[in-house]
C-alpha positions as CSV (number, residue, x, y, z in Angstrom):
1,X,12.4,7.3,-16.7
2,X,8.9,7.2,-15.4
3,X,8.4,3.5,-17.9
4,X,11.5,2.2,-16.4
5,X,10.5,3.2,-12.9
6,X,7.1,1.0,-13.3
7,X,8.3,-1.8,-14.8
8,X,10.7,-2.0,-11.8
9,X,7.8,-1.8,-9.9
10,X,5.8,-4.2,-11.4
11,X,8.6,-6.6,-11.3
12,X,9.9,-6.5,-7.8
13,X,6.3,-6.4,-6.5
14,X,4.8,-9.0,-8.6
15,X,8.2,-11.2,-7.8
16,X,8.0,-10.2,-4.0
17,X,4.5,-11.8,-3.8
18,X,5.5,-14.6,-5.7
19,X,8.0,-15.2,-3.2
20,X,6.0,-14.6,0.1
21,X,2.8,-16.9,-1.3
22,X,5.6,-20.1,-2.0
23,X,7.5,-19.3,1.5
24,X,3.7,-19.0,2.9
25,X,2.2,-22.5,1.1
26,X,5.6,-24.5,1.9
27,X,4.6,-23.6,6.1
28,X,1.1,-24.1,6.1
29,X,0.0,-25.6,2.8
30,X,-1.8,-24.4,-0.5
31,X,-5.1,-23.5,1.1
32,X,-4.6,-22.1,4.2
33,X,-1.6,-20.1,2.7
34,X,-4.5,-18.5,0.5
35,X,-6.3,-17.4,3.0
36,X,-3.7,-16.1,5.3
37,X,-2.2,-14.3,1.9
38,X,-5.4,-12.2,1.4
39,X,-5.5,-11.2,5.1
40,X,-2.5,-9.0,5.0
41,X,-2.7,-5.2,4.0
42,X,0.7,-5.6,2.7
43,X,0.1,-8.1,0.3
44,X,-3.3,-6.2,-0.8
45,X,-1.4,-3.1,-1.3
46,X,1.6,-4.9,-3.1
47,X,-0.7,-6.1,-5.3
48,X,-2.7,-2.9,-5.7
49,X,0.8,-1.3,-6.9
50,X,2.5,-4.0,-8.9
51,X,-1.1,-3.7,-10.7
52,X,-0.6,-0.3,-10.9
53,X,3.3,0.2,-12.1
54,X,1.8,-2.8,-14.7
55,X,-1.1,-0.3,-16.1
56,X,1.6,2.7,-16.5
57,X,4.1,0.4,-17.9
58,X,1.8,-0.9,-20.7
59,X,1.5,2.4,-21.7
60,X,-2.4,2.2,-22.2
61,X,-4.9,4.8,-21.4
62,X,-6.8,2.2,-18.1
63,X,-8.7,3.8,-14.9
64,X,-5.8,2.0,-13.0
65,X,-3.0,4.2,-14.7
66,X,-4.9,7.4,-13.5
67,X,-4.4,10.1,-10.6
68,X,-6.8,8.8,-8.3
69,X,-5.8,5.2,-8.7
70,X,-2.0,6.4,-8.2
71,X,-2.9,8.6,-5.0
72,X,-4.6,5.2,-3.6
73,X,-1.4,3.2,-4.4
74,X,1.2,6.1,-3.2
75,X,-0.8,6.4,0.2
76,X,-1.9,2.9,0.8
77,X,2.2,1.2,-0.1
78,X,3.5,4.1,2.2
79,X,1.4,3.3,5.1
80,X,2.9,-0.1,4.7
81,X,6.2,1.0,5.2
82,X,5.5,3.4,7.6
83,X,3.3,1.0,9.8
84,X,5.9,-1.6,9.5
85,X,9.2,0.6,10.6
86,X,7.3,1.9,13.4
87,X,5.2,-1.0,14.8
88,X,6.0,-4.0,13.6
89,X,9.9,-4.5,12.3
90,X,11.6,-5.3,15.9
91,X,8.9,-7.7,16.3
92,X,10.5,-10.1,14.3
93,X,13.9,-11.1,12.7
94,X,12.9,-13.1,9.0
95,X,16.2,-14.4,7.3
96,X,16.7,-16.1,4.4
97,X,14.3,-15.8,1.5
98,X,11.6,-14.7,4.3
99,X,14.0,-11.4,4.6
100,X,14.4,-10.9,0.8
101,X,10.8,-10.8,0.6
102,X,9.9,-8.9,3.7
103,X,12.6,-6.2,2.6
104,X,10.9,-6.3,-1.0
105,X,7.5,-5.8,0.0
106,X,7.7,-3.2,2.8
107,X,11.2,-1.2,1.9
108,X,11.9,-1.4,-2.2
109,X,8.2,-1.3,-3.6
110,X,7.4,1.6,-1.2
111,X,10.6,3.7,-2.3
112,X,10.4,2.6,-5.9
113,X,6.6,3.3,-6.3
114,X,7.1,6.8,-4.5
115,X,9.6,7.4,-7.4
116,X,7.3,6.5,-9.5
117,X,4.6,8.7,-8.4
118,X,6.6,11.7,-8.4
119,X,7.6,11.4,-12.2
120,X,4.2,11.1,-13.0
121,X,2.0,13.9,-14.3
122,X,0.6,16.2,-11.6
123,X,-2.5,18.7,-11.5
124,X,-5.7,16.1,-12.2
125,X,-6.1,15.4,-8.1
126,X,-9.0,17.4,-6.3
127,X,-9.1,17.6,-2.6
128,X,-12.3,15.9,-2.6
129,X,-9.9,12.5,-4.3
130,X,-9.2,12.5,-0.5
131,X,-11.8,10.5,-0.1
132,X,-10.4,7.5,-2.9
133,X,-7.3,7.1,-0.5
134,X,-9.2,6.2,3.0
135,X,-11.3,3.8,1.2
136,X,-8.6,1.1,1.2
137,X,-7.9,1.3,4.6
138,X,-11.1,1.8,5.6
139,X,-12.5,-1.3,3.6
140,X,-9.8,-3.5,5.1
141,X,-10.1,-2.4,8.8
142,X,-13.8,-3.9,8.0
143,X,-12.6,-6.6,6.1
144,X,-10.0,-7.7,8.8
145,X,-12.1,-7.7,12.1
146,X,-14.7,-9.2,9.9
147,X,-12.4,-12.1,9.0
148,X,-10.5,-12.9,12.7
149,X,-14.1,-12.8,14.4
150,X,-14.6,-15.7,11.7
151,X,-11.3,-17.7,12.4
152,X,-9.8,-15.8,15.5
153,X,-6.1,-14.7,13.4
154,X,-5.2,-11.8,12.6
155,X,-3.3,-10.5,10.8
156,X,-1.7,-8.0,12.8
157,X,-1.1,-7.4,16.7
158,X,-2.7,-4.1,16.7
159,X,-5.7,-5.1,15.1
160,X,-6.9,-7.7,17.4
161,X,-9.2,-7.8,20.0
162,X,-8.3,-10.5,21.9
163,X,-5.2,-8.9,22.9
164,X,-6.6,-5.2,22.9
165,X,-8.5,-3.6,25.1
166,X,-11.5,-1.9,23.2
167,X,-9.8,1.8,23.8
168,X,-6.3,0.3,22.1
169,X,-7.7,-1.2,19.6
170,X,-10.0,2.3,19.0
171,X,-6.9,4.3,19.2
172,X,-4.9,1.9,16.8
173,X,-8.1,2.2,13.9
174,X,-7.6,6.0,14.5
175,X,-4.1,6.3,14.3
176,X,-3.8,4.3,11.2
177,X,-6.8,5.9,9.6
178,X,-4.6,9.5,11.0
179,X,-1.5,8.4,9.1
180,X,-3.6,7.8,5.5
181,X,-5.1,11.5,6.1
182,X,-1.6,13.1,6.6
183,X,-0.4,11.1,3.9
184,X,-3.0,11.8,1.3
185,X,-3.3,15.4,2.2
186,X,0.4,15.7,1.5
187,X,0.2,14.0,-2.2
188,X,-2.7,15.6,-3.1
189,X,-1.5,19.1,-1.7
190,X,1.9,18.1,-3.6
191,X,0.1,17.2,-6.9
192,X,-1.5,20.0,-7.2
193,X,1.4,22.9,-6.7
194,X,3.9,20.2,-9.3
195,X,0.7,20.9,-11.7
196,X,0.5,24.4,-11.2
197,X,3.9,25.3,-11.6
198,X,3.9,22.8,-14.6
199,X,0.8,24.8,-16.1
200,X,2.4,28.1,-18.1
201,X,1.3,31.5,-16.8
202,X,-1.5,33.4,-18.3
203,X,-0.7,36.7,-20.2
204,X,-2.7,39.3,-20.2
């Protein structure tokens, strides 16, 4: 079940970003649909997962098929979900192949790589693997005030300081880096009472 769950993964995530980067270079053109590809956390995280699933699907022994790797993907694909329901869904209305792909990479890949992280083996995390899972968002809170002071977009409405006062926008890096620490601490606090009850009791 767990092989069938990742190559589901791998294919609606790989096929999602497909998708988004054609809709994306048909609006704006090759190059600049590049850069504005690489500037979302979605599309990061997508890809992070649909690399993932791939690793566990091929059914070789790779760093990206491992705990930690999953615990990034599992918190980093739910923050994108969550983030999205909460803050940024009524903001727009996408139809057509714009709402295949939005539904794809912010409602199915979240729910089907969830699926797969539960079926996986449990009991290898640490609490100090906490760590591994802010680093994404971390990096790309960096990455993305680093890139709109370059160009002036970004990439999302909460992130920019143009349109944020600098408390806002301090209250928005918290509250996203808040939501990866809840999330985290719950897989990891998960993974490690699956692996204990999956670990047969001493005797004696």
């Amino acid at each position: 079940m767990a092989w069938i769950l990742a190559v589901a993964v791998a294919l609606v995530a790989w096929a999602a970003l497909l998708l988004q980067f054609w809709i994306l270079a048909n609006a704006l053109g090759l190059a600049l649909a590049g850069w504005r590809f690489v500037g979302f956390f979605t599309i990061l995280s997508n890809i992070g997962v649909a690399s993932i699933a791939t690793a566990v699907a091929v059914g070789k022994r790779h760093p990206l098929a491992g705990s930690r790797a999953r615990l990034m993907g599992l918190t980093s694909i739910m923050i994108v979900g969550l983030v999205y329901s909460l803050l940024l869904r009524s903001t727009w209305n996408p139809v057509g192949l714009q709402k295949v792909a939005d539904m794809a990479l912010h409602d199915v890949t979240p729910l089907l790589f969830a699926l797969l992280w539960a079926l996986m083996p449990h009991g290898e995390l640490a609490w100090s693997d906490f760590k591994w899972a802010l680093a994404p968002p971390a990096l790309y809170l960096a990455y993305a005030l680093a890139r709109g002071a370059i160009d002036g977009w970004y990439a999302y409405w909460f992130l920019n300081p143009s349109t944020q006062a600098p408390a806002e926008l301090a209250a928005a890096v918290v509250g996203v880096l808040g939501l990866f620490a809840i999330v985290a601490a719950g897989a990891i606090a998960i993974d490690r009472w699956w692996g204990g009850r999956a670990r047969p009791a001493k005797v004696g």
